[in-house]
Every structure is written in C-alpha cells, then in structure tokens.
C-alpha distance (Angstrom), angle and dihedral (degrees) to the residues before:
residue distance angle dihedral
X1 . . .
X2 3.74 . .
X3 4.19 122.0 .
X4 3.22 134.8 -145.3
X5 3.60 133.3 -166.3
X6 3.75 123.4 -112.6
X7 4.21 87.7 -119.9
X8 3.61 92.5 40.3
X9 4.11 85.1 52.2
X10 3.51 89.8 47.7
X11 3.62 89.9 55.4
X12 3.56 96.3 47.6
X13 3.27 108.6 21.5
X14 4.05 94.3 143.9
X15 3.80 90.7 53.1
X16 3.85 99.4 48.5
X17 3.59 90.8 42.9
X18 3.97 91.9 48.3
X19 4.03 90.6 46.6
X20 4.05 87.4 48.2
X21 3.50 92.4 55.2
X22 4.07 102.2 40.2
X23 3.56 95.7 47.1
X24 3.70 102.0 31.4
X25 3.76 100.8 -138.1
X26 3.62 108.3 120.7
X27 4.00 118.7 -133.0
X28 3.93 125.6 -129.0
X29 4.06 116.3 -126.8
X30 3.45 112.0 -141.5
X31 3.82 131.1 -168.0
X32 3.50 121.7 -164.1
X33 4.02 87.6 -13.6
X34 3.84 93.6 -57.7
X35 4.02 115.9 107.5
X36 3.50 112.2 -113.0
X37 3.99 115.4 163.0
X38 3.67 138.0 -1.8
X39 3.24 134.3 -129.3
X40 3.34 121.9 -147.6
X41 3.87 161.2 162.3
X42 4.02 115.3 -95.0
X43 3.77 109.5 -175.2
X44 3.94 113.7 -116.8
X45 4.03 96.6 -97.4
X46 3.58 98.5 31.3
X47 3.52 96.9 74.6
X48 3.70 101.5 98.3
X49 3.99 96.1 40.3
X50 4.43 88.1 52.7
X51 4.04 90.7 50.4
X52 3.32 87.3 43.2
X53 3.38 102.4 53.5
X54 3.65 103.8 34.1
X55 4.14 87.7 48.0
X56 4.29 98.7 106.3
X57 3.15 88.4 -148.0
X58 4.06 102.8 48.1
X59 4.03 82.3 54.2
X60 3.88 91.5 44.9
X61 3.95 91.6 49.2
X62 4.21 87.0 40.4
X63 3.67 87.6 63.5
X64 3.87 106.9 37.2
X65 4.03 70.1 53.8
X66 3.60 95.2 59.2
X67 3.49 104.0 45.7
X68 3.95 92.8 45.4
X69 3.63 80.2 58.5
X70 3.53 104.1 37.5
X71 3.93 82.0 53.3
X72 3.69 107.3 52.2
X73 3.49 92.2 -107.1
X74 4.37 98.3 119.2
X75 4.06 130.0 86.7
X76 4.12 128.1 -153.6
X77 3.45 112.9 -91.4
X78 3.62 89.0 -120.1
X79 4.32 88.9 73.4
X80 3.54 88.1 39.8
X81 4.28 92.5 57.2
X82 3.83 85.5 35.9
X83 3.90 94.8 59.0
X84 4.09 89.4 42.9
X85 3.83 91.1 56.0
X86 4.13 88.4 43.9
C-alpha cells in the first residue's frame, strides 16, 4: 500500500487521486510519519452507502433505531404524518 505525505498530497493531489482510482489500491496520508487518512477508490454508486456507513453518527442513530424497534417502541409512518397534519 503506497503513502504519501500530506504536503506531497497537497502537491499532487490530482495525480494521487487519479493513481487511487485506476489501480484501486488506496494510499495512506501521513503527517509527520504517522498515518492519518486514506485515500481511496469508492465505486461510482457506492458513494452514499460508504458515507453512510462510516458516518459515527449514522451508525449510532442506526442502532438507537434498532433497539427502539426491536423493543416495541416505533409507530407507522402513516400516525406519524397524521399527527403532523393535526
């Protein structure tokens, strides 16, 4: 997996970026030697699902979600619309 420092990617940005996405491997930022981000390739119609899911508080939300539902504690969305328009 190749690295690239953070002023070396802010030099060349465009090229990192363009050798990320052709050959797929993603490339390790570093900042003073230490990683500290990643660049890499997101296929065209997976962009929403990987924020998404990497997004702490998307997962954090997705299971307060699941155990309000898992306990009872949800309502169709038809009630919920009714009491707005009430």
């Amino acid at each position: 997996m190749p690295t690239v420092s953070i002023r070396d990617l802010s030099r060349n940005a465009s090229g990192v970026v363009s050798e990320v996405a052709s050959s797929g491997r993603p490339a390790i930022v570093t900042k003073h030697g230490a990683p500290v981000a990643a660049v890499i390739a997101i296929p065209e119609g997976d962009l929403e699902d990987f924020v998404l899911a990497h997004a702490a508080t998307f997962l954090e939300d997705m299971q307060a979600a699941d155990a309000d539902l898992a306990a009872g504690r949800t309502q169709p969305a038809a009630e919920v619309f009714a009491e707005l328009e009430g």
